[in-house]
Backbone as CSV, one residue per row, in Angstrom:
resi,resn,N_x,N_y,N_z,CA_x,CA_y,CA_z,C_x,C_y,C_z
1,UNK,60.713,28.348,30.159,60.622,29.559,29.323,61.973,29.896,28.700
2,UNK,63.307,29.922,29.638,64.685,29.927,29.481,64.510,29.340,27.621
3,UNK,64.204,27.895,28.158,64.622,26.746,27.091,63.860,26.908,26.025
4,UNK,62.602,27.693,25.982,62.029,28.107,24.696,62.480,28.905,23.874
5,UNK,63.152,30.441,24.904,63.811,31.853,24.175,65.226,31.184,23.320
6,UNK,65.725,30.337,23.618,67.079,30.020,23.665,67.044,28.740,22.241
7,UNK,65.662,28.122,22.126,65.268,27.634,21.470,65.113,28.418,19.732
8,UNK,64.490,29.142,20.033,63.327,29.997,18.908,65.110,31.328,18.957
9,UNK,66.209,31.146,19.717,67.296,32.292,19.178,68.148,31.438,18.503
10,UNK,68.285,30.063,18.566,68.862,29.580,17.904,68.850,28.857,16.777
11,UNK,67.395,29.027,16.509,66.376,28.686,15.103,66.473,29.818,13.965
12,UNK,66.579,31.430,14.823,66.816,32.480,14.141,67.781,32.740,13.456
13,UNK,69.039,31.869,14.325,70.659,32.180,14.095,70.630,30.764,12.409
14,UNK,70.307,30.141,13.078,70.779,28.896,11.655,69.646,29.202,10.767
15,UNK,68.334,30.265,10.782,68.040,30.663,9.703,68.579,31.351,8.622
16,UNK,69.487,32.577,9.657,69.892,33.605,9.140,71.046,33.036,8.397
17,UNK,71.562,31.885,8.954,73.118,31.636,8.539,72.640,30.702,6.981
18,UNK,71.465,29.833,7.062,71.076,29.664,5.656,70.655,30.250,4.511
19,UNK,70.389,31.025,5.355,69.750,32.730,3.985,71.251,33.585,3.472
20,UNK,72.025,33.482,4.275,72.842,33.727,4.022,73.634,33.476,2.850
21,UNK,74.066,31.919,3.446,74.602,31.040,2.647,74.004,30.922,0.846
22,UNK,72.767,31.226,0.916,72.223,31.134,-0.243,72.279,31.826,-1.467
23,UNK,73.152,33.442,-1.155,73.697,34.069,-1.725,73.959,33.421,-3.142
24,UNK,73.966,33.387,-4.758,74.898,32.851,-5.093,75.530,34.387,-6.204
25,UNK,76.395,33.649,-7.263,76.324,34.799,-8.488,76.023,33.768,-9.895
26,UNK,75.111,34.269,-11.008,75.099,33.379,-11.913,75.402,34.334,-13.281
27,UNK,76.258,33.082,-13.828,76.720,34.163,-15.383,75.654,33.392,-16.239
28,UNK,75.031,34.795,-16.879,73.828,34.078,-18.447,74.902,34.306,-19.385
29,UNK,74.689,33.337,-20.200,75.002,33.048,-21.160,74.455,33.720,-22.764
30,UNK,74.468,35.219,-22.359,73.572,36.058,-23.671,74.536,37.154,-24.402
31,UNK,74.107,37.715,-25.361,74.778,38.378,-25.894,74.526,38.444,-27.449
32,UNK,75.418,39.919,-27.402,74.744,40.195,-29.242,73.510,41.353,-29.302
33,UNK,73.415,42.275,-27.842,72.696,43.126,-27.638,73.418,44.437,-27.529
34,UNK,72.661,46.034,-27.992,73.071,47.071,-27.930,72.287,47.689,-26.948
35,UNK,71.312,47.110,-26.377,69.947,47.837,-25.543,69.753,47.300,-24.212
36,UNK,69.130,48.030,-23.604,68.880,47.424,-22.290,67.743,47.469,-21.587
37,UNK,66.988,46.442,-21.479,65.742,46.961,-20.559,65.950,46.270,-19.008
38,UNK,65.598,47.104,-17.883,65.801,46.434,-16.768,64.813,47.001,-15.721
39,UNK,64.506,45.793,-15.377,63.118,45.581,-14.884,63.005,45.044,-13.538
40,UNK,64.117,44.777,-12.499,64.047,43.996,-11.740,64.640,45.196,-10.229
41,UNK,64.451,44.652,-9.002,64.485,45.742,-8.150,66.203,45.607,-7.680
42,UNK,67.188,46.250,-7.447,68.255,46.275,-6.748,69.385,47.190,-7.815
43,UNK,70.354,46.549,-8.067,71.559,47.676,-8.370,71.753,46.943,-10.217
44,UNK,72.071,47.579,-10.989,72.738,47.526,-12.277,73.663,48.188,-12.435
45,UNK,74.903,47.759,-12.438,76.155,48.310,-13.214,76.529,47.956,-14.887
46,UNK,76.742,48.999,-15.376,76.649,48.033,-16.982,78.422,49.330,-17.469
47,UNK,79.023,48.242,-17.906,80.809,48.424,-18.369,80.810,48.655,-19.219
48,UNK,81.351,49.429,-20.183,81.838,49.028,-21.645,83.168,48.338,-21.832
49,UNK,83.124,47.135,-22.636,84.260,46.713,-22.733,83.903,45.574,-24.041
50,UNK,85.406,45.150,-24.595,85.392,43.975,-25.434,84.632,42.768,-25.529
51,UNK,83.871,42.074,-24.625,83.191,40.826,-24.358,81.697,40.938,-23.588
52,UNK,81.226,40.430,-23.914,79.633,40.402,-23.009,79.983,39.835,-22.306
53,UNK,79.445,40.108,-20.940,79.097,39.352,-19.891,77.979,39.521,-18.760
54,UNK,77.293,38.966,-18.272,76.123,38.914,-17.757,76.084,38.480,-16.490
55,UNK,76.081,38.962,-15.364,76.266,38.103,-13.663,75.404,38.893,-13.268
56,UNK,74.499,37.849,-12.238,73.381,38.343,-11.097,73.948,37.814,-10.260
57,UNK,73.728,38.478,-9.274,74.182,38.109,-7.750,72.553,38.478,-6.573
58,UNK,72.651,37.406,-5.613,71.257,37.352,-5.054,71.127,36.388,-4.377
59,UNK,69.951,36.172,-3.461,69.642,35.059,-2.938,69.145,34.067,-3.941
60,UNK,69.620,33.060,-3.983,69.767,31.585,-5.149,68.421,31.603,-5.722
61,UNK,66.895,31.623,-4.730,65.653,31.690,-5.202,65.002,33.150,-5.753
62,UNK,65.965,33.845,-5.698,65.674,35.647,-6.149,66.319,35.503,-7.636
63,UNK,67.436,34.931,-7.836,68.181,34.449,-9.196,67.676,34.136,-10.091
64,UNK,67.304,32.629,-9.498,66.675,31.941,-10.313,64.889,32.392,-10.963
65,UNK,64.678,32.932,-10.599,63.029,33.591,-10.735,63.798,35.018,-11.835
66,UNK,64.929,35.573,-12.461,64.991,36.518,-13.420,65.150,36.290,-14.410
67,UNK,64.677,36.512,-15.393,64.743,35.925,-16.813,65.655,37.339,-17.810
68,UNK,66.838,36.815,-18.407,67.636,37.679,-18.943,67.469,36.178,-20.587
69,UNK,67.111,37.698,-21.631,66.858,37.108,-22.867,66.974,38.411,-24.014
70,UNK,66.939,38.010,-24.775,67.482,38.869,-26.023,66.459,38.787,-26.775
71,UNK,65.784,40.274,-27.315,64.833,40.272,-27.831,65.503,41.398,-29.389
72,UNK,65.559,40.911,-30.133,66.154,41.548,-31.375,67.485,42.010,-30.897
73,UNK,68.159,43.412,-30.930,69.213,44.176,-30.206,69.076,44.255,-28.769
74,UNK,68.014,44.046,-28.055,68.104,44.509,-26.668,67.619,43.394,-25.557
75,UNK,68.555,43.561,-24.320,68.720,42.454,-23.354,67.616,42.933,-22.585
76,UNK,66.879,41.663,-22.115,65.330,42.096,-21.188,65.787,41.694,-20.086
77,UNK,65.722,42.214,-18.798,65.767,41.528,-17.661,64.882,41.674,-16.925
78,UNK,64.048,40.583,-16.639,62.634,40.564,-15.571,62.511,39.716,-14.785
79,UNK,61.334,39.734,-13.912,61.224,38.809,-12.919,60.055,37.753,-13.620
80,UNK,60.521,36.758,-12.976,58.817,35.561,-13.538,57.338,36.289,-12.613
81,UNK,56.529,36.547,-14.154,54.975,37.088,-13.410,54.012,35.700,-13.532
82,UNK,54.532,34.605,-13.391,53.158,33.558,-13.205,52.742,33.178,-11.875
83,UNK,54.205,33.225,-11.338,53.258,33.483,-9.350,53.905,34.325,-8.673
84,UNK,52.929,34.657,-7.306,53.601,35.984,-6.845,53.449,35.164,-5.170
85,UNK,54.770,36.066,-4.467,55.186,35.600,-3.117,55.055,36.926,-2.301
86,UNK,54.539,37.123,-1.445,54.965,38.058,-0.144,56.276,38.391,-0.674
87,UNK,57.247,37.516,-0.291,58.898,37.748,-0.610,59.026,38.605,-1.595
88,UNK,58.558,38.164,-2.624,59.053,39.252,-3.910,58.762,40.309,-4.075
89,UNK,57.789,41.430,-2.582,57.910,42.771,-1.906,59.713,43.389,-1.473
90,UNK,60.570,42.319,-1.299,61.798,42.035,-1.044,62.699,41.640,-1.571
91,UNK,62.680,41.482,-2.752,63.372,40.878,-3.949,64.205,41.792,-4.421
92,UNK,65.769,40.889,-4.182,66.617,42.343,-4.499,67.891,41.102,-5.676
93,UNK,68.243,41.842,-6.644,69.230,41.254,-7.574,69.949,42.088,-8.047
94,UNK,70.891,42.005,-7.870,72.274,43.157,-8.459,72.709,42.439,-9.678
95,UNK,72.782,42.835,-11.047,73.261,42.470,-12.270,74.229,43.555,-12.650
96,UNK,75.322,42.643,-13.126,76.603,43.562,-13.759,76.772,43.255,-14.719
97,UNK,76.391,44.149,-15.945,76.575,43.954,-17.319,77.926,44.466,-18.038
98,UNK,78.738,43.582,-18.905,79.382,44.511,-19.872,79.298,43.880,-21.278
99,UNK,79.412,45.089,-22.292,78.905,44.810,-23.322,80.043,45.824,-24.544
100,UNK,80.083,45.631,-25.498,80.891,46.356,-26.603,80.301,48.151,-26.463
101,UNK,78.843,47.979,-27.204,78.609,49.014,-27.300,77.140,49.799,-26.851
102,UNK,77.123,50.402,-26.096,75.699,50.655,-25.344,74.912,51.528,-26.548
103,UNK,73.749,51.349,-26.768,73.044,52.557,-27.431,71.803,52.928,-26.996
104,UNK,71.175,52.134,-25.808,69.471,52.143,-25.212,70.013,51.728,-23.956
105,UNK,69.113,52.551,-22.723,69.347,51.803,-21.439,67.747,52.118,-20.631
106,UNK,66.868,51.505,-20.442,65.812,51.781,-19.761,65.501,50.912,-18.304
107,UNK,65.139,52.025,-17.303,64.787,51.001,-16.540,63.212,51.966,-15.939
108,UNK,62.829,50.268,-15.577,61.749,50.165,-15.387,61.011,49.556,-13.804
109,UNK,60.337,50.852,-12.663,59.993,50.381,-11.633,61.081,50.858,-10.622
110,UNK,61.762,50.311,-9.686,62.098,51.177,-8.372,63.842,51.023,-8.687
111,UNK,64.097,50.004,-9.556,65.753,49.979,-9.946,66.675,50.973,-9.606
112,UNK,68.028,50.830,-9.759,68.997,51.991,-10.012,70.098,51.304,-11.002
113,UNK,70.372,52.055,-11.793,71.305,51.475,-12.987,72.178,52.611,-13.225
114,UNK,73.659,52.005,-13.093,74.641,53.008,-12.897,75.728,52.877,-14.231
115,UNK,75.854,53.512,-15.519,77.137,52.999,-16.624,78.031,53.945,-15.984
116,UNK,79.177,53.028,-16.046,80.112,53.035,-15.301,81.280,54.322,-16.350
117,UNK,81.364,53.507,-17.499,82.108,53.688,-18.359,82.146,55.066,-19.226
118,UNK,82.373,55.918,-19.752,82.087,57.259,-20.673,81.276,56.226,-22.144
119,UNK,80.352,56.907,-22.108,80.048,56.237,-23.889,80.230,57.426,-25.011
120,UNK,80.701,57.014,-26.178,81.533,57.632,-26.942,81.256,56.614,-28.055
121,UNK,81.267,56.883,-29.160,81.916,56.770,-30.940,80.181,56.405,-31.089
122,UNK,79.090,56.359,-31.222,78.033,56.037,-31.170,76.752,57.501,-31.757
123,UNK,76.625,56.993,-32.605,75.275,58.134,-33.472,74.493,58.255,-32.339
124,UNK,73.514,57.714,-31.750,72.238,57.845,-30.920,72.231,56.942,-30.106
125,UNK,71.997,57.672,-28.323,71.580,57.290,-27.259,70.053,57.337,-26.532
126,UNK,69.732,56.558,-26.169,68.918,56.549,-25.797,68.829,56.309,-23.810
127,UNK,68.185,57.236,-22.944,67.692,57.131,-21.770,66.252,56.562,-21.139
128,UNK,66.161,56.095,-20.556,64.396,56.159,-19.873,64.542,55.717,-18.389
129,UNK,63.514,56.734,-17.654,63.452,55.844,-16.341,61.570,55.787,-15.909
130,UNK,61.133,55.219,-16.086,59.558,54.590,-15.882,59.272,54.067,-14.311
131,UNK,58.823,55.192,-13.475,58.790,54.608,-12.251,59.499,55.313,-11.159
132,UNK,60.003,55.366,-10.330,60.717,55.549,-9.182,62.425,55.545,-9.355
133,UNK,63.096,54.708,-10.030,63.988,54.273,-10.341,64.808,55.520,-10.792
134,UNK,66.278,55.260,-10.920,67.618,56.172,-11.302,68.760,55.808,-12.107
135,UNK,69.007,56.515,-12.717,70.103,56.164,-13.812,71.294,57.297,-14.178
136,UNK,72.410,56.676,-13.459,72.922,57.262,-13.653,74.461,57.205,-14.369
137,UNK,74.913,58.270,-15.549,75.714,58.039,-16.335,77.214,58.573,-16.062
138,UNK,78.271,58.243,-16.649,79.359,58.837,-16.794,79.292,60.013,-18.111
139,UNK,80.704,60.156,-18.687,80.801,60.828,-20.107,79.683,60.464,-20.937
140,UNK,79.385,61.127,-22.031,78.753,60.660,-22.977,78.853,62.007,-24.310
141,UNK,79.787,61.225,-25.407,79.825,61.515,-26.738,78.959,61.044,-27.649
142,UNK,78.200,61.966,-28.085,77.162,61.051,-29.241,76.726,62.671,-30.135
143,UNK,75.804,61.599,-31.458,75.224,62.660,-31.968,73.718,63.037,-31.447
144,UNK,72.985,62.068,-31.133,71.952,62.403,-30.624,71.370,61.706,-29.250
145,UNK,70.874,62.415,-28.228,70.724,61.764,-27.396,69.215,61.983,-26.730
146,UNK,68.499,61.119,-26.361,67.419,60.982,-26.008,67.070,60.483,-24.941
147,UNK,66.307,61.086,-23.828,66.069,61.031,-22.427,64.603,60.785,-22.298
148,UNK,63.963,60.049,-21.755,62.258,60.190,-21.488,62.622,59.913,-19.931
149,UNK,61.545,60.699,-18.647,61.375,59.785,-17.585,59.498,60.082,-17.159
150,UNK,59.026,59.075,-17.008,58.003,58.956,-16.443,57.627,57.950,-15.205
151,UNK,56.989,59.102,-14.145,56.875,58.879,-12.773,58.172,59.796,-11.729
152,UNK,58.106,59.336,-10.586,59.158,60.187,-10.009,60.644,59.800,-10.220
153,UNK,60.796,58.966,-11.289,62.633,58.865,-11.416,63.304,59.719,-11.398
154,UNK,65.006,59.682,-11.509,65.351,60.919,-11.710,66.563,59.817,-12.901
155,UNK,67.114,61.163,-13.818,68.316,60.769,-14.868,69.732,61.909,-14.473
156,UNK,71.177,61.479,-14.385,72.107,61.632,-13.731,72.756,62.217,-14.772
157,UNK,73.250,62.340,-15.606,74.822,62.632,-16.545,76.187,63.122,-15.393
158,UNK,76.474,62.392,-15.008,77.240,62.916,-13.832,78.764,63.611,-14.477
159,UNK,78.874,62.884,-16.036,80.375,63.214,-16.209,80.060,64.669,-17.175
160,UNK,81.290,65.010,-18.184,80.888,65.939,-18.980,80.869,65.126,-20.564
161,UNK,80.508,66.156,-21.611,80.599,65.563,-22.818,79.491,66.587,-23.746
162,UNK,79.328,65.967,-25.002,78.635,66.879,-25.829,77.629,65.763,-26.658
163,UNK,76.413,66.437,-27.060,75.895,66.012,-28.216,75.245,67.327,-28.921
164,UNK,75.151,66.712,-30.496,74.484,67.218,-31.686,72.863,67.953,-30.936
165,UNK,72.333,67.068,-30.844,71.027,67.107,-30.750,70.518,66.118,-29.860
166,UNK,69.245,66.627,-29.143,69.100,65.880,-27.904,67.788,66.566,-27.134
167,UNK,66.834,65.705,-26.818,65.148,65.745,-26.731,65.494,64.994,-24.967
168,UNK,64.723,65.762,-24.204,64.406,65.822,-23.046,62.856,65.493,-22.750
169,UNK,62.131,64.853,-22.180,61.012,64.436,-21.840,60.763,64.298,-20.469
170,UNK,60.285,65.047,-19.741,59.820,64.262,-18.327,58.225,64.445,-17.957
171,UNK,57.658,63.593,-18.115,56.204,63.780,-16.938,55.953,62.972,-16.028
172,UNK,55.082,63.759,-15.078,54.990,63.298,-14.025,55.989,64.504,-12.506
173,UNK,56.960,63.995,-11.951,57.258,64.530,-10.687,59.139,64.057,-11.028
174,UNK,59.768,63.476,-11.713,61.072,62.968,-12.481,61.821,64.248,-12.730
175,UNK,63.347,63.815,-12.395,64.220,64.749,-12.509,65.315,64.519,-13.816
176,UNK,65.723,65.549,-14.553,66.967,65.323,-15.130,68.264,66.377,-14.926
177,UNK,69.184,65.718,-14.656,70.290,67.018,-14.141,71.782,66.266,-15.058
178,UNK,72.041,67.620,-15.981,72.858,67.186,-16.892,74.126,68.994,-16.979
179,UNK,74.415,68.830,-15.994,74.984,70.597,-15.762,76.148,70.395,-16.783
180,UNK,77.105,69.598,-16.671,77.930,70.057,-17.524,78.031,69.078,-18.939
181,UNK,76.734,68.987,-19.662,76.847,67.835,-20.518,76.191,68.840,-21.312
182,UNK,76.952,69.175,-22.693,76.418,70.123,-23.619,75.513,69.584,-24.723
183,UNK,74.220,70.032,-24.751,73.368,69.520,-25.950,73.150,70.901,-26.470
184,UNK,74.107,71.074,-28.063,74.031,71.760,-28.853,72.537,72.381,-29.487
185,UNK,71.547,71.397,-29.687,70.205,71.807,-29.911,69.597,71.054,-29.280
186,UNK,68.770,71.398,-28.066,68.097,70.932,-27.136,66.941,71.165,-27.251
187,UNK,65.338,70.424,-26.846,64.463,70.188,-26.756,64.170,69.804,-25.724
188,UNK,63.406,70.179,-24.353,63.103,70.079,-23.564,61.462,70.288,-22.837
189,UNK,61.004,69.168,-22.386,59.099,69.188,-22.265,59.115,69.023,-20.944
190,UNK,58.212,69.708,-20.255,58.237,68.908,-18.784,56.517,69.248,-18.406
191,UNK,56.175,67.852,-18.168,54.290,67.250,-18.153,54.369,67.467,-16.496
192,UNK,54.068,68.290,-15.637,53.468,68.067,-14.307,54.330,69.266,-13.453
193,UNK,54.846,68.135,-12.444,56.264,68.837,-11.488,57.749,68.920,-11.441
194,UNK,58.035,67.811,-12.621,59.345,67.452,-12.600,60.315,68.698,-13.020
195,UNK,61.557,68.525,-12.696,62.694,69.677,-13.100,63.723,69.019,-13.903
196,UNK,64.254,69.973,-14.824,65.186,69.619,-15.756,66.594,70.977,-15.550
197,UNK,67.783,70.340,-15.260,68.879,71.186,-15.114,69.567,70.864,-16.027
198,UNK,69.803,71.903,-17.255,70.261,71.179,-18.760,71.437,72.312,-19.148
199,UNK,72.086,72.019,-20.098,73.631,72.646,-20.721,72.978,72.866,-22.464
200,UNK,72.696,74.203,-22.550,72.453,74.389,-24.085,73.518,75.028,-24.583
201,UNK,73.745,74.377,-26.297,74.871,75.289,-26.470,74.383,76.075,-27.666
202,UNK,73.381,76.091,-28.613,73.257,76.584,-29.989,71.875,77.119,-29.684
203,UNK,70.947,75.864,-29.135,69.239,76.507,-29.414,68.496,75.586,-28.200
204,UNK,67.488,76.089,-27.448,67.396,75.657,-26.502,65.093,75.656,-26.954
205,UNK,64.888,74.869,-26.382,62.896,74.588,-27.435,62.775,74.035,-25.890
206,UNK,61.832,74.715,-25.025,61.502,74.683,-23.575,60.246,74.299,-23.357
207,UNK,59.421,73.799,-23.074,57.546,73.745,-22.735,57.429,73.333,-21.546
208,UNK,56.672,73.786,-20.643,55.994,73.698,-19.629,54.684,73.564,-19.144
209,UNK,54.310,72.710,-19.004,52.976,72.150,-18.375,52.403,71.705,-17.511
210,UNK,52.359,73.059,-16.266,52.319,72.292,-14.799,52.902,73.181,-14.104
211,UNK,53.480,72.946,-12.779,54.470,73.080,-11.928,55.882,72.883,-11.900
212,UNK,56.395,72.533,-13.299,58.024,72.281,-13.333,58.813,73.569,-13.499
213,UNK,60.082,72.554,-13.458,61.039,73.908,-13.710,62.136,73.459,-14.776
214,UNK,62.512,74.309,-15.579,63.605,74.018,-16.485,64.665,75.312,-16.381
215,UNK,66.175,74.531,-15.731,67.065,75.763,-15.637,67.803,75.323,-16.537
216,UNK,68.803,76.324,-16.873,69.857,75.712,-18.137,71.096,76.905,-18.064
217,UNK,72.161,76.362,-18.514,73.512,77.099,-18.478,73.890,77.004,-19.504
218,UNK,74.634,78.216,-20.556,75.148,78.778,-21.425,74.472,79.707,-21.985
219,UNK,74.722,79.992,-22.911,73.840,81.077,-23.361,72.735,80.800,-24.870
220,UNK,72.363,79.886,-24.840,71.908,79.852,-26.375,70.058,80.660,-26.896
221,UNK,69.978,80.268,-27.932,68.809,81.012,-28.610,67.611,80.314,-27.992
222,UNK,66.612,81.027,-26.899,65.507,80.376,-26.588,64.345,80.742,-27.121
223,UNK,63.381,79.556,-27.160,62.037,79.473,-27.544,61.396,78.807,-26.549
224,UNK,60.266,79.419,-25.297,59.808,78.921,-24.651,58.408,79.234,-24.288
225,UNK,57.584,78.471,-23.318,56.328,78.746,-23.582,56.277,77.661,-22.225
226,UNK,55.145,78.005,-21.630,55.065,77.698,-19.956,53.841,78.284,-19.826
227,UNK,52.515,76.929,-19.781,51.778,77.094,-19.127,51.374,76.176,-17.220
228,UNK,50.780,77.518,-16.778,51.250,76.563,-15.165,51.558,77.745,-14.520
229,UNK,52.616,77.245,-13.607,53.279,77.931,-12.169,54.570,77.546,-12.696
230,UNK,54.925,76.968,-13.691,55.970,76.018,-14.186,56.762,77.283,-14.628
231,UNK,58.947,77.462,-14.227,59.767,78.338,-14.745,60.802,77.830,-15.221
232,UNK,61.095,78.849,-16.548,62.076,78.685,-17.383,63.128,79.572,-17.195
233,UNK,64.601,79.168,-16.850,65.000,80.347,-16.132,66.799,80.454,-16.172
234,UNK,67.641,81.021,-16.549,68.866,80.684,-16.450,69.899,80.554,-15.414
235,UNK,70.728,79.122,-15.591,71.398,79.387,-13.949,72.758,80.371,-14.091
236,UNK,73.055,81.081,-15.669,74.250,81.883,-15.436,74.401,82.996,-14.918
């Protein structure tokens, strides 16, 4: 019995030490994109800087199964759907993107995607989180900026900054928290339960449908309307 346990612990150990080992990182070879779709389960960091570059890091057979491709302006990253494994309940790939200039970042499913960088000199941004998944930003200078989340995601603005104009969307149970990020004329919808913590600075367009909540800081000109249990409400 000794020689079986001792057997089947040391089958475990040189499993683990091959799974291990299998780790790799791979650079794609893409570029010439402003957008981002990301589709795959584990961590995204995306840089701004001078040069594209593209690295997954993962177990070698988790790697190789993601397909990163360029579809007009925007980089797709997915998993292969022609066969499916138990394993790929477990499928985890960390991709670190950097790119010149960000203008779209969506992710899609249980992800987390983190820009590292402040984005700045850029007309229109675009947000989305579809699913479970989180995104979260530094600075952001722009003229217009655009947020959708559907399902329970949540969207971050963690740094400060300003835009022109800027449309808020959430349905479903999805969060957006943007306290010190000023959107001069704001538009804000919320479909179900989700909450929105927003910075108005000129005019603030509120709707409620459901159980949500929309708080907001500064003082600007409101227009709101809330049907539901759903409140519109100021945090000053």
């Amino acid at each position: 019995m000794k020689k079986v346990l001792l057997f089947l612990l040391s089958a475990f150990i040189i499993t683990g030490n091959v799974l291990a080992a299998s780790a790799i990182k791979d650079k794609r070879n893409v570029k010439g994109f402003t957008r981002i779709s990301y589709g795959v389960s584990g961590n995204l960091t995306v840089r701004i800087g001078p040069e594209f570059s593209v690295v997954l890091e993962g177990e070698e057979d988790d790697v190789e199964r993601v397909i990163t491709e360029v579809t007009g302006d925007r980089l797709v990253i997915k998993r292969e759907t022609f066969r499916f494994r138990f394993s790929d309940l477990d499928e985890r790939v960390d991709v670190y993107i950097t790119l010149p200039e960000l203008e779209g970042l969506g992710v899609s499913g249980s992800g987390r995607a983190e820009i590292v960088d402040d984005i700045k000199d850029i007309d229109d941004l675009s947000l989305s989180v579809s699913g479970s998944g989180k995104l979260t930003t530094a600075g952001i200078e722009v003229d217009d900026l655009d947020c959708g989340i559907s399902g329970s995601g949540n969207i971050l603005i963690q740094g400060e900054g300003s835009a022109d104009r800027g449309d808020i969307s959430i349905s479903g149970s999805g969060n957006y928290t943007g306290r010190d990020f000023e959107i001069d004329h704001l538009d804000v919808s919320v479909s179900g339960s989700g909450s929105c913590f927003c910075k108005a600075g000129d005019s603030l367009t509120a709707r409620i449908s459901g159980s949500g909540n929309i708080t907001y800081r500064g003082n600007p000109r409101i227009d709101s309307r809330a049907s539901g249990s759903g409140h519109i409400r100021s945090a000053d």
